[in-house]
N, C-alpha and C positions, 0 to 999 in steps of 0.2 A: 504493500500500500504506500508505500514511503519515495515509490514511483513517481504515483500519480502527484501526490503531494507538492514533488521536485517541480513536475509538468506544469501542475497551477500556479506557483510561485515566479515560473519563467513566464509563463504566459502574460502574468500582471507584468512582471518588468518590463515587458517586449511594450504593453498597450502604455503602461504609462511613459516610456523611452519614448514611442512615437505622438504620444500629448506635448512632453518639453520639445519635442523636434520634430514638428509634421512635415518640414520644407525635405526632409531625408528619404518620406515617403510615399 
């Protein structure tokens, strides 16, 4: 379970990295 966990936690950083810097994407 400690997969999934890793999976959600990148996934927020990926959406809030592309909130601070939309021009990147």
């Amino acid at each position: 379970m400690w997969f999934l966990a890793v999976v959600i936690v990148m996934l927020i950083v990926y959406l809030v990295y592309a909130l601070i810097n939309p021009e990147k994407f």
